[in-house]
N, C-alpha and C positions, 0 to 999 in steps of 0.2 A: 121086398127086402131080399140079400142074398143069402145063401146059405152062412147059418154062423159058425165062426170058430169057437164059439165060446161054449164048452164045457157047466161050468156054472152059466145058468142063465139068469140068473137072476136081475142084470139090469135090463136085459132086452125084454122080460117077462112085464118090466116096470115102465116102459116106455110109455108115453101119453098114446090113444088112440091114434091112427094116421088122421082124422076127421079133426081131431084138437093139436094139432101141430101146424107149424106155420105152413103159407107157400116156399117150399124150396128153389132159386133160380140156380140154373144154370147156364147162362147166356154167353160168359167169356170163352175163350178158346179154351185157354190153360186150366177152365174148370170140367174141360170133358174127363173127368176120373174112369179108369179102369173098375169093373166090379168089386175086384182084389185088391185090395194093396192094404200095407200095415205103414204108419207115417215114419218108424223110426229106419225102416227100410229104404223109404222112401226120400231119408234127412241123412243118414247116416252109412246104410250099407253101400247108398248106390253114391253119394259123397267119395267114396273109398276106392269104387270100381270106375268114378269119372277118372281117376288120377288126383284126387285131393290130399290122399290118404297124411302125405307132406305136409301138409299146411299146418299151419299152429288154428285150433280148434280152440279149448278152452283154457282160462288162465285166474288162478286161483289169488288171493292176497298173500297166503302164505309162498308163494313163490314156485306153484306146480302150474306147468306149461303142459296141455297135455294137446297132443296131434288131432286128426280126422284119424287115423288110422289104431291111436291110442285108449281115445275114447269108444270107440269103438270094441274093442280088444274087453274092456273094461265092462261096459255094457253086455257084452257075452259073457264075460263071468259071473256080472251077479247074475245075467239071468239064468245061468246055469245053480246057482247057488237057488236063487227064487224055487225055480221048478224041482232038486235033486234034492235038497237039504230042507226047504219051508215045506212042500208038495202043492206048489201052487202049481191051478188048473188054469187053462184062460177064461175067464170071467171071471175071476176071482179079484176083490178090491185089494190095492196094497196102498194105506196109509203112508203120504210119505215126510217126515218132519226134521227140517234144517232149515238154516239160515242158507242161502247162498252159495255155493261151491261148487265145484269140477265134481266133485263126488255125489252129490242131489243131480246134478247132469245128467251122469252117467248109471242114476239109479231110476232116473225115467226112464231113458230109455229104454233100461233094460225091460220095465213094464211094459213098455210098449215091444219089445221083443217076445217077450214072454207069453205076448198075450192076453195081458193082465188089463184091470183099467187101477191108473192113478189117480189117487186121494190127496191133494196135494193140501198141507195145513202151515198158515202162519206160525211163526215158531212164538210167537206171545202168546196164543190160546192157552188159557188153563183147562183144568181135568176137565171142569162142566162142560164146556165148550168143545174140547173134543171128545166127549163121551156123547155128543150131540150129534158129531157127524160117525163115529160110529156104529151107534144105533141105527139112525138113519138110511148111514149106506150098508149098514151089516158088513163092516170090513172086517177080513178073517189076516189079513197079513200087516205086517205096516216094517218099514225101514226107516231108524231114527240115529239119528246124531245124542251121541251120548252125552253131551253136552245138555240136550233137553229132556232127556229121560225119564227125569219124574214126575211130573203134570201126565205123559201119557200111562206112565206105572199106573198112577193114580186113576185114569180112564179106566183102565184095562182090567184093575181089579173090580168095577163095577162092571164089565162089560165082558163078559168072558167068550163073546164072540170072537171077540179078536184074539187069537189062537196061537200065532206066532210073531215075534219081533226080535229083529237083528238090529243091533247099532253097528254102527260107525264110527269114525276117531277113537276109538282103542285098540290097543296094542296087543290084547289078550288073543288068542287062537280060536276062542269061541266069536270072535267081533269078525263083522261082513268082510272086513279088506283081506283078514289070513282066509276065511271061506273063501274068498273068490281067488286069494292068489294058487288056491289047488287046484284050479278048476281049469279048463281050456280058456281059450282065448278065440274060439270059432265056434259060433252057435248058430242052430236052424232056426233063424224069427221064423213064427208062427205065419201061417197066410191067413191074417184075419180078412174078413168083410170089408171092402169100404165102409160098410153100414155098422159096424160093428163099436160098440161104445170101449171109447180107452183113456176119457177122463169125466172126471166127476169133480165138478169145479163147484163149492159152496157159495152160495151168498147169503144174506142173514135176512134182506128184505126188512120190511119196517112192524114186521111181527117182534122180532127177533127169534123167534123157529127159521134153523135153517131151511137153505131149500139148497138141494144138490141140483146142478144144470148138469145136462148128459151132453157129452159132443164123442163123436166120430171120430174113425181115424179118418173121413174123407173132410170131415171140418179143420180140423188141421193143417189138411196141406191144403185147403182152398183158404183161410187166414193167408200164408205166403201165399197165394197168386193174388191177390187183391190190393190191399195196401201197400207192401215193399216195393212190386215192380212199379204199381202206380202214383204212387205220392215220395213214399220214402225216398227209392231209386239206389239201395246200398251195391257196392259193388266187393267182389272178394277182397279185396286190400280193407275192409273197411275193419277196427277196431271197435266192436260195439259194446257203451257201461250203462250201468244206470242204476235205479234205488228198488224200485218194483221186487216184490218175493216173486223168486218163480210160482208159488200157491196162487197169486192174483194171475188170471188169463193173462194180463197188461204184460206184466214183469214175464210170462213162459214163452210171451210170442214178442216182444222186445230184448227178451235175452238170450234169450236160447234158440225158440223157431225161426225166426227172420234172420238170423247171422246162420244158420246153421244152412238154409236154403238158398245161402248165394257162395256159399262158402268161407263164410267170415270168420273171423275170431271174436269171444265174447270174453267179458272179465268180469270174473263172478264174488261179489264182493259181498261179505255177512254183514257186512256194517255198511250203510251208503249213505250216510246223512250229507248234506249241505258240505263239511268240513271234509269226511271221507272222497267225497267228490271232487273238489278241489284239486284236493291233491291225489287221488288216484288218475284223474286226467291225464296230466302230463307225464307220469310216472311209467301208463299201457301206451301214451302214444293215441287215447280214443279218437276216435271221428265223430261218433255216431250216439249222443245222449240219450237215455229216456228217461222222465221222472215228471215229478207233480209241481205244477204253477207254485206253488208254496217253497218251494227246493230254489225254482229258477231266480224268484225275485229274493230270497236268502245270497245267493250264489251272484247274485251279477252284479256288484263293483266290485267285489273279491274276484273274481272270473277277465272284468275286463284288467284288473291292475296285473294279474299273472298272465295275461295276453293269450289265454287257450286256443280262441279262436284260429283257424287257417288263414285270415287277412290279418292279422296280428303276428304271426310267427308260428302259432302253436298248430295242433292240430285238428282241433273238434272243428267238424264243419256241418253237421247235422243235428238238430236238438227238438225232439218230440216231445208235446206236452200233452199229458190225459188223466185219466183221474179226479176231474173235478173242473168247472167251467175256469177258464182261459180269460183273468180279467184285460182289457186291453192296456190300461198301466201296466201288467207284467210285461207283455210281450212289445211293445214300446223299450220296458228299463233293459232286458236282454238286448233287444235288437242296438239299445244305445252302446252298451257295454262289451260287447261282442260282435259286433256284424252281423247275425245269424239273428234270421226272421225265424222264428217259434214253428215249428208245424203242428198244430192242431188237432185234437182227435177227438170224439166222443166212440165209445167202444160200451161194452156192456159182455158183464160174464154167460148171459146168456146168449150172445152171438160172438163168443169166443172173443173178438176185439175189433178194432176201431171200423165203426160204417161210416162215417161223413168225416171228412179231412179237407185240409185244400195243402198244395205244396209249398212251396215258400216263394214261385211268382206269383199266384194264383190269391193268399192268403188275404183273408182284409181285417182292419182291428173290430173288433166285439163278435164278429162270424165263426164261426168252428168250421163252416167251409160248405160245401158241397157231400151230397151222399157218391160214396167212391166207384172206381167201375166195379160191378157183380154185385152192388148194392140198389135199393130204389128203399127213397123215402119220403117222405110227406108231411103234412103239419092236416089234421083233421080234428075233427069236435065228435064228442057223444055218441055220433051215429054212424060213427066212423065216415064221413064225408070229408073233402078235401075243403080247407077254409081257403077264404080268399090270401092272397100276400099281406102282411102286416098285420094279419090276424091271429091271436096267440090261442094256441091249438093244443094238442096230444101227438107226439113223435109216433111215428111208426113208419114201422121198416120190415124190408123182404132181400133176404141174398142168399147166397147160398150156404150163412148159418142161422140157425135161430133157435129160438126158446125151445127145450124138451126138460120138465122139470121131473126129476124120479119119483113117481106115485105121489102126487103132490095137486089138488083139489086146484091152488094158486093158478095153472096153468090156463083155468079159463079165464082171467083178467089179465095174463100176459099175452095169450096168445086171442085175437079177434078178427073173425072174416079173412084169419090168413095173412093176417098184419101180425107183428111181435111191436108191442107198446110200451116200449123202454120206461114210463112214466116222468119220462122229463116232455118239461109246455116248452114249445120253441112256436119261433116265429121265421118264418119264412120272405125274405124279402121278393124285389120282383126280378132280379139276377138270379133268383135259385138258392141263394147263401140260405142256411140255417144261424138263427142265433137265441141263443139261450135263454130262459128265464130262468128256470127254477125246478124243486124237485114236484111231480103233480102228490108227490104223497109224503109221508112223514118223516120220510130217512134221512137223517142226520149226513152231512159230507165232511169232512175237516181233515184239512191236507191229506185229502186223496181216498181215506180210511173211509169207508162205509158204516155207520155206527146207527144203531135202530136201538130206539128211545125207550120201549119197552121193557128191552132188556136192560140197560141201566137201571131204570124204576125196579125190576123183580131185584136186583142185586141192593140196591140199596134199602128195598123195603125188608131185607134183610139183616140189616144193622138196629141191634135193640134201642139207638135214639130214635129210631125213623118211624111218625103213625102212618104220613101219606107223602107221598109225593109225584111229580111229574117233570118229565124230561123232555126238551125241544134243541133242536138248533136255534142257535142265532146267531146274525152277521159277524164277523170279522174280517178287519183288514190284512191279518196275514195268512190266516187258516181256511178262510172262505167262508167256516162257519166254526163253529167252538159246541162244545156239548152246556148245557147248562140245566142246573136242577135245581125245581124250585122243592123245598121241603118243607113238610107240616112234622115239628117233633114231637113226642111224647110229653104228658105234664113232666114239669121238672126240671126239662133239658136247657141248656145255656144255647141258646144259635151264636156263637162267637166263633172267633178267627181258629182257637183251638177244635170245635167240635166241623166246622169248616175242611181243616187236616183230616181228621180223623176220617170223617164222608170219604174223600177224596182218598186216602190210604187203604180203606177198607174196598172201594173199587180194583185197586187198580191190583189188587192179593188177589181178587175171586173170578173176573177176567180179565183180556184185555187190556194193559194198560193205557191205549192209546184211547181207551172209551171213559176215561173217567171224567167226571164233571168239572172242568173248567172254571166254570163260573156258580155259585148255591145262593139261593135268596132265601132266607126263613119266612114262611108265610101263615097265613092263621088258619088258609085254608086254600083248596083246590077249586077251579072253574070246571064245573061239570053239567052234562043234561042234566033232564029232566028221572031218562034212566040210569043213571052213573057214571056217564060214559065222561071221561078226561076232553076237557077242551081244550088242546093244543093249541092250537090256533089264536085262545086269549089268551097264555101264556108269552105266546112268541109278541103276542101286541102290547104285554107289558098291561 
């Protein structure tokens, strides 16, 4: 390891052992990394000094266009504000919580200028939820949209670690935008480590205890050398939208890292449903789509009638799907509706984003593709041994990102023999293609969202109708999977259409709204061992 910049030490102190970490490759050219480098210098300063500085950079719904040279400018204020005004050191976490904007852009960065490592959170998290990752990561700083204020209030007074917070979108002189507008517009980024941790990306896992995944700034810039030049292919003219939070890996290196490393422009939209899309398309000019198989088969007869596409008139001519398996009717209903073959990806927060892709000559229907170049993966059983073709296996993968969980016990069931074991069974045909089964463990998927069943269950064992209940995925045709809970209620209670609501309203107040139960069966009782344990699994079999 290099020498670190980080003052606070606290994640590199948290680091899994080198012996419990995966094999790290570095085989491509463009992943010989220098021992130094910080990514936002690397995205952004040196962006400025190629002669980019001109180019349209980021572009907001409210109608702020902001340069390479702009954002930039931007980015040294707050982190001037970060370090002068908060007293943040480098290693220090900074919570970061919005919806989508030029101004969440230009407050990573600044993190990553500063020094800092980013917390990046979905802006539906309620209080519990982010007092989860709080605790967890001990984050002493956070920069919020005042818009979402009080769910983190609410964290923060139980968490008094978190020590300082600035909003955003206000007007007031104490709000980050008048902070940064006293400040310079030229800042010294810090010369972190390559090795040096500058995000802290949660996932919830099928505990629902978070788990923070640690990456690099040198994970960062090997994301852009891997997938963009090699499957994607975007080139600076490119226009890049989509639905992804930048909080999700998917959505930071779809939105922001990969336009930002060719030099593109991004359009960064707080709302991106199916309809926002629609019509933000033609409106930026996009090329360049990202979003979830659930979006695309919503969006494509609406998409072909408005002729988006570039053999149609309009302009989209690139559309990445990830977040959730790629059914081959969707990318069939896209490709009829549009001309544009789907490109495919499976990716994981704990290797930053997409290992197996194929590009759209390469693509084939039910395949997610091929593991990419700087990636090598596999289809093995148990023993970690390599299965034959068409035998359905355990994924595992080695590139030059992978699993580093923050003090976190999980790490020896994700990381094995130097493999990182995504828990998705795939099958491997005898071309090489990857194709998908299923999740190997109990995580709930549904349009894209990662929803872990236990914490459903703790929330609603919560609600004084509820004695017991249990939480599984199950099928659907438009969501991939739907959340569904079966309950056991209290003597007295009515299981009807009203108490039905009620379940279903009382979830979606305490976290998450995209995690609430879908579907409730009233039951007389739960499938369980011998020792108490919840059987899933006869649930889901009805």
């Amino acid at each position: 390891m290099q020498p670190s910049a980080h003052v606070d030490t606290f994640a590199r102190d948290r680091l899994p052992a080198p012996a419990d970490q995966p094999a790290f490759l570095f085989e491509l050219p463009a992943l010989q990394f220098p021992p130094r480098l910080n990514c936002a210098a690397m995205l952004l300063d040196d962006a400025v000094a190629r002669g980019w500085g001109g180019r349209r950079c980021v572009i907001g719904a409210d109608g702020t266009v902001w340069t390479y040279a702009e954002l930039q400018a931007q980015a040294n204020r707050i982190a001037h504000v970060l370090v002068q005004d908060m007293g943040l050191v480098p290693g220090n976490r900074v919570l970061l919580r919005a919806p989508n904007s030029p101004m969440l852009a230009a407050c990573w960065c600044a993190v990553m200028k500063a020094g800092g490592i980013a917390v990046g959170t979905m802006p539906m998290l309620r209080a519990k939820e982010l007092g989860q990752i709080l605790a967890k990561a001990q984050v002493s700083h956070a920069l919020c949209d005042a818009a979402l204020a009080d769910e983190l209030a609410l964290a923060a007074a139980a968490h008094p670690v978190l020590r300082e917070v600035l909003h955003f979108g206000v007007a007031a002189e104490c709000g980050l935008e008048a902070r940064a507008a006293r400040q310079s517009d030229a800042f010294a980024t810090v010369d972190t480590a390559a090795d040096d941790v500058c995000l802290l990306a949660f996932t919830s896992g099928t505990t629902g205890l978070p788990k923070a995944t640690m990456h690099v700034h040198r994970d960062v810039m090997a994301a852009c050398a891997c997938f963009p030049p090699h499957v994607l292919r975007p080139v600076a003219d490119d226009v890049f939208i989509g639905s992804p939070p930048l909080a999700f890996t998917f959505g930071l290196g779809g939105l922001l890292l990969f336009p930002l490393s060719v030099g593109a422009a991004t359009v960064l939209l707080p709302k991106a449903g199916p309809n926002e899309l629609l019509e933000a398309v033609p409106r930026h000019g996009a090329t360049v789509l990202f979003t979830a198989p659930t979006s695309y088969r919503a969006m494509a007869e609406a998409a072909g009638q408005r002729r988006l596409a570039v053999g149609q008139g309009g302009t989209l001519r690139k559309c990445v799907s990830a977040g959730e398996a790629l059914p081959a009717a969707t990318r069939a209903l896209w490709q009829q509706a549009t001309g544009i073959t789907l490109i495919d990806g499976i990716g994981a927060t704990e290797l930053l984003h997409i290992f197996i892709s194929a590009d759209e000559t390469q693509a084939r229907p039910g395949a997610t593709g091929k593991a990419i170049p700087g990636y090598r993966a596999c289809v093995v059983d148990a023993n970690l041994q390599p299965v034959p073709p068409g035998t359905v296996g355990r994924l595992a993968v080695q590139g030059p990102t992978g699993c580093r969980y923050l003090d976190d016990a999980r790490q020896a069931s994700y990381v094995q023999g130097g493999w990182n074991l995504t828990g998705d069974a795939y099958v491997q045909d005898a071309d090489g293609y990857f194709h998908y089964q299923s999740r190997t463990d109990d995580m709930i998927i549904s349009a894209g969202y990662n929803i872990a069943g236990p914490e459903v269950e703790d929330c609603l064992l919560r609600h004084p109708a509820v004695a017991e209940c249990g939480v599984a995925g199950v099928p659907d045709d438009e969501r991939g999977q739907i959340v569904k809970a079966w309950v056991v209620l209290k003597p007295g209670m009515a299981g009807d259409a009203a108490c039905v609501q009620a379940l279903q309203d009382f979830v979606k107040a305490n976290i998450a709204p995209y995690k609430y139960p879908r579907a409730v069966d009233f039951v007389d009782s739960l499938p369980r061992t011998e020792t108490g344990k919840l059987q899933r699994f006869r649930l889901r079999a009805g």
